[in-house]
VOBA-519651 format. One line per field, with one value per residue (C-alpha): residue number from 1; x negated, y negated, z. Coordinates in steps of 0.2 Angstrom, whole numbers, plus 2048, in hexadecimal, padded with zeros to 3 digits. Example, Ala and Ser with C-alpha at 12.3 -4.5 7.8 and 13.67 -1.06 7.14 Angstrom:
! VOBA-519651
num <- [1 2]
east <- [7C2 7BC]
north <- [816 805]
up <- [827 824]
***
This chain:
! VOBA-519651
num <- [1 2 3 4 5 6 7 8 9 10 11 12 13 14 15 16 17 18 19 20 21 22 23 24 25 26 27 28 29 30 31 32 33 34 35 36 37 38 39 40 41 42 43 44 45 46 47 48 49 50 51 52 53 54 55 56 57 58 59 60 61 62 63 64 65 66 67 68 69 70 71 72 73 74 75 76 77 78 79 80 81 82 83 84 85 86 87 88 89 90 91 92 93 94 95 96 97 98 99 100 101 102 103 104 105 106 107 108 109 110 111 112 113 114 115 116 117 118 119 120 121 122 123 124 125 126 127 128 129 130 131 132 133 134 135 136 137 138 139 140 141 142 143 144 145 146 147 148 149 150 151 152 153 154 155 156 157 158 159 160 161 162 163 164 165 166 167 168 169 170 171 172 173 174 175 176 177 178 179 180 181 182 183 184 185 186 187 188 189 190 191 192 193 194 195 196 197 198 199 200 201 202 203 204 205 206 207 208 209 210 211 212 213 214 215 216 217 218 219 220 221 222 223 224 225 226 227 228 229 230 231 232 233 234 235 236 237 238 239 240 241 242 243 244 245 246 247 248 249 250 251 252 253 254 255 256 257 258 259 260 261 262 263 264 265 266 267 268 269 270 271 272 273 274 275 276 277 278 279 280 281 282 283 284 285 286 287 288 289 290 291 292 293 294 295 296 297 298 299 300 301 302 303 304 305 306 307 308 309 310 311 312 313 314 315 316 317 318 319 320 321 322 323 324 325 326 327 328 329 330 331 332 333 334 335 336 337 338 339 340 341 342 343 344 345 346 347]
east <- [849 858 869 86C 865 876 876 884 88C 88D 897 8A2 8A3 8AA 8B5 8BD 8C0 8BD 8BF 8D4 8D4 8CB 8D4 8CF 8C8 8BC 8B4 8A8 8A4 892 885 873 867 858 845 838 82E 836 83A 832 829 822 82C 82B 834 840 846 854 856 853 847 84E 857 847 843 851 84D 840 84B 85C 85D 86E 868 868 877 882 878 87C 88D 892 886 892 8A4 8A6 8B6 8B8 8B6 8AB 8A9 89D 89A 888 87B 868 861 85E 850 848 840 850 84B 845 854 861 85A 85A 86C 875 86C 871 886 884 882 890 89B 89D 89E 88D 88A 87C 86E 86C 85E 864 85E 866 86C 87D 874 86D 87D 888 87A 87E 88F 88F 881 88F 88D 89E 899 88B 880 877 86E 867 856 858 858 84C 83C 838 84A 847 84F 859 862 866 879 883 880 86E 86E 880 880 88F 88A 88A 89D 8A3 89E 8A6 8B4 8B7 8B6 8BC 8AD 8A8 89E 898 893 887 888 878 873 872 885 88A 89D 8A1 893 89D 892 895 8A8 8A9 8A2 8AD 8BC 8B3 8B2 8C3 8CA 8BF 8BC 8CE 8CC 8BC 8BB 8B1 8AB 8A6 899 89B 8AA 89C 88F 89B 893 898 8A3 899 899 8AB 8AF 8BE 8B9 8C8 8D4 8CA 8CA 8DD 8E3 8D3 8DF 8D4 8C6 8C3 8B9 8B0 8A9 89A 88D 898 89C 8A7 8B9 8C0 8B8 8C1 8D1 8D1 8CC 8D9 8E4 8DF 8DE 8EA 8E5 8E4 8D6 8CB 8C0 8B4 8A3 893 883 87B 86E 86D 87B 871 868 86E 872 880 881 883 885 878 875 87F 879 87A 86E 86D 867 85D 857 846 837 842 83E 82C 828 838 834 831 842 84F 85E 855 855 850 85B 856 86A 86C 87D 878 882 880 883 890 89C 899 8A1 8AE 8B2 8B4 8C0 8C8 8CB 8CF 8DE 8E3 8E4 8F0 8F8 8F4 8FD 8F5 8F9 8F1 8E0 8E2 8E1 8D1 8C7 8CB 8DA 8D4 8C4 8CB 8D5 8C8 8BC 8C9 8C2 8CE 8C7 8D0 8D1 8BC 8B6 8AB 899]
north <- [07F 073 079 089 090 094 0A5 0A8 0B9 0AA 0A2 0AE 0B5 0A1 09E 0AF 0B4 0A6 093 099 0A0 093 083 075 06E 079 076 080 084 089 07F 07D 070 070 06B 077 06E 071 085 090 09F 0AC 0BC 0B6 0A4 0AC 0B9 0C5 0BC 0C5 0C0 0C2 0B2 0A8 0AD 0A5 093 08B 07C 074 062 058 055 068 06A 05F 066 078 073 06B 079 088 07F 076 06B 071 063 069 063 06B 06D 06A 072 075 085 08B 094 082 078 070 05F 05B 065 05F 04A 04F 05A 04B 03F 048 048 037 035 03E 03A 04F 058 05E 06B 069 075 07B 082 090 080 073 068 05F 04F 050 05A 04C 040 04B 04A 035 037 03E 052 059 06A 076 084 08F 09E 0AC 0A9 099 0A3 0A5 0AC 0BC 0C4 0D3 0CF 0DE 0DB 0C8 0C4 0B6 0AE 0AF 0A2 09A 098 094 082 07E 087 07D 06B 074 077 066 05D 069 06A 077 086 090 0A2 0AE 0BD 0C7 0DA 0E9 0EF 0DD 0DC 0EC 0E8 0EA 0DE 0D0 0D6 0D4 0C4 0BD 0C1 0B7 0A7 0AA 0A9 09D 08E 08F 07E 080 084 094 098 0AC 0AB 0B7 0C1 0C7 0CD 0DB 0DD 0EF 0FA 103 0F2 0F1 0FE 0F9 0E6 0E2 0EB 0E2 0D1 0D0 0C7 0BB 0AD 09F 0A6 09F 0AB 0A8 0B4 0A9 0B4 0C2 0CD 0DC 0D9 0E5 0DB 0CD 0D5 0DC 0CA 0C3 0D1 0CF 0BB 0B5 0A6 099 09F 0A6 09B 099 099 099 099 08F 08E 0A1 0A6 09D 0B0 0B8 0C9 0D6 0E0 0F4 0FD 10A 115 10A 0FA 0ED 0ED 0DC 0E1 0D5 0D3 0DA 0D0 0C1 0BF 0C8 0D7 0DD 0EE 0E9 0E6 0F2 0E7 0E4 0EE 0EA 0ED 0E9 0E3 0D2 0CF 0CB 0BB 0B2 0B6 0A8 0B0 0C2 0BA 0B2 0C0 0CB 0BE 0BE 0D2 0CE 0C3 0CF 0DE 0D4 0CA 0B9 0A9 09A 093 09F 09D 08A 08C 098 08E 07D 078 083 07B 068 06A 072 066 057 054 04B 04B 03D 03E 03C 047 055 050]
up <- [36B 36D 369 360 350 348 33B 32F 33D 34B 33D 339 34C 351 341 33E 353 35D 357 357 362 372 376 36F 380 38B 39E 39E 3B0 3B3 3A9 3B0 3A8 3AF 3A8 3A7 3B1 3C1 3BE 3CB 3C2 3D2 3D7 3EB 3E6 3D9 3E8 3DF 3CF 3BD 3B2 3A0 3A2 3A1 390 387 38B 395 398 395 394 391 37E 37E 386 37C 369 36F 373 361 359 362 363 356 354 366 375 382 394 3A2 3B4 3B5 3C3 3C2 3C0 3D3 3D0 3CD 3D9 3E2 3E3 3D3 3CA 3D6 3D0 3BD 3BD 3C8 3BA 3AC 3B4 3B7 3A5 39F 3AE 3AF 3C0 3CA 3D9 3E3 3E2 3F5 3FE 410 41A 412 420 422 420 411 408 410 405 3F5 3F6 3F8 3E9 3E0 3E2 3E4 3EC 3EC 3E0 3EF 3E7 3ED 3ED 3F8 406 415 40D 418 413 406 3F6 3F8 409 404 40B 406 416 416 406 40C 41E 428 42A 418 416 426 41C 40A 414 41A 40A 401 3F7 3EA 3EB 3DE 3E3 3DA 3E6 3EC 3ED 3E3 3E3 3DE 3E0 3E7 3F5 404 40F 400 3FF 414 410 404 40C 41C 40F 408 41B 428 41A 410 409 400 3EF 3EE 3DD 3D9 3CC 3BD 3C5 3D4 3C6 3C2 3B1 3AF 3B4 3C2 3CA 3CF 3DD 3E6 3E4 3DD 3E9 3F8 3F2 3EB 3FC 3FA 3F4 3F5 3ED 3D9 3CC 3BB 3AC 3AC 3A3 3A2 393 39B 397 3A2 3B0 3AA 3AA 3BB 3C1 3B7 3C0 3D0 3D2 3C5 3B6 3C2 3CB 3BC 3B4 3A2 3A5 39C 3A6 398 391 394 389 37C 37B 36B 374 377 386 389 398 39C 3AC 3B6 3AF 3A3 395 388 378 36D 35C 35D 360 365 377 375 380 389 38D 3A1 3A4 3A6 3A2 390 380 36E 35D 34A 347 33E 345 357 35A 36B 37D 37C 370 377 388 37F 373 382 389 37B 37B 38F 38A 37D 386 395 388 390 385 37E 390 39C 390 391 3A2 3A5 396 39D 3A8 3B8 3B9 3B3 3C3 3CF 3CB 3CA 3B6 3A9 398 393 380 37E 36D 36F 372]
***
């Protein structure tokens, strides 16, 4: 389906909560588009990646992109920093997410595979890439999902050439303990100090989506200076405020991971994981995975607003001002991704 199938609780959820309190110009960070064609379906290709997100939409196209938009934030002007879906295939997804940029004129990273070589990253960037999307699964196929290192999927050489433009990276961490993972934390810090002068992006505050996910994450990475972070996908306010804590509001930014937080959800934790829960029937049979459950509720808004509404609650309970919002929702990545809206309406 393109766009979103609005109910009268998303409504109420964005005029009562949320259309006061956002800016009224939002970057939104982390945006795949992608065509269904190009996905990759089998559990060896898709190394360490869930499989939930792939029953909440089989595609996203820029039509899509730009109907959802208007749909969830009205009167609200949206930009976005686009990427394919990584778990596509990278040469078809990387063509069609530099197309659909070129379009709108908006920022695009580059979709990477472990082997990429200079060359053809130096190729990107002249194309008009202005950094990278590595993913865990783009790694060198005989490594068990589980033992996946940051390095393993962005190597050394790829960080070197980041560094020397000063290009962008956008970093979804691997392995079970996600953030508190002490080879992934040894290996942030080692980003953070060899390459200072590139841009290093931690996706969805290091998959810290519940509180077991933490440890002393925050504590390690506090001297990590040059290290950015976004709540792409993210729902746990508390995470946001210790990241907020820890690395300031200039180094936090908004992100959604559309078209996943199209899902109409809300998350729990439970044994020491997150759980979303879905109006029944919805997304078929979910009783296979773990990190899904089922409720009969009709006030199940989107994934979308449950992210914001726990920024919301973020902000509140460190009493951030209009400015510091500003900045997370729009001015942090304007700057990072040297984007100027200049006065254009919402699309």
């Amino acid at each position: 389906m393109v766009g979103v199938q609005v109910t009268d609780y998303d409504r109420r959820v964005y005029e009562e909560e949320l259309a006061g309190f956002l800016p009224d110009r939002i970057m939104d960070a982390h945006v795949h588009v992608y065509r269904e064609s190009m996905m990759r379906y089998s559990e060896e290709e898709r190394k360490g990646a869930v499989r939930w997100p792939t029953l909440v939409a089989p595609e996203m196209t820029l039509e899509d992109m730009h109907k959802s938009y208007r749909q969830m934030f009205p009167g609200k002007t949206v930009r976005q920093v686009l990427f394919g879906m990584p778990t596509c295939r990278l040469n078809p997804i990387n063509k069609y997410a530099l197309a659909c940029a070129k379009k709108d004129s908006l920022p695009v990273l580059y979709c990477t595979n472990w082997d990429t070589s200079k060359e053809e990253l130096q190729k990107a960037m002249a194309d008009g890439f202005c950094g990278i999307k590595p993913y865990l699964c783009n790694c060198p196929p005989y490594i068990p999902a589980d033992e996946v290192r940051i390095f393993d999927f962005l190597p050394p050489a790829h960080m070197d050439y980041m560094n020397e433009i000063g290009g962008i990276v956008m970093l979804h961490i691997p392995r079970k303990l996600r953030l508190k993972d002490p080879v992934n934390l040894a290996q942030m810090l080692e980003i953070n100090d060899r390459w200072p002068k590139a841009k290093v992006i931690i996706a969805h505050i290091g998959r810290a989506y519940v509180s077991q996910d933490f440890g002393d994450a925050f504590s390690v990475l506090k001297r990590a200076k040059n290290l950015y972070y976004d709540f792409t996908a993210n729902t746990l306010d508390t995470a946001m405020e210790k990241v907020i804590e820890m690395a300031g509001t200039d180094r936090v930014l908004f992100g959604s991971d559309m078209p996943i937080t199209k899902m109409r959800m809300y998350r729990i934790e439970q044994d020491g994981h997150y759980v979303n829960v879905v109006p029944r029937g919805l997304y078929g049979d979910v009783s296979y995975d773990k990190n899904m459950a089922e409720s009969d509720s009709t006030e199940i808004t989107t994934f979308m607003y449950e992210e914001l509404r726990a920024f919301k609650r973020a902000c509140g309970t460190l009493g951030l001002g209009r400015n510091d919002i500003e900045k997370i929702m729009c001015k942090n990545a304007c700057k990072l991704f040297h984007y100027s809206f200049k006065g254009e309406n919402a699309k």
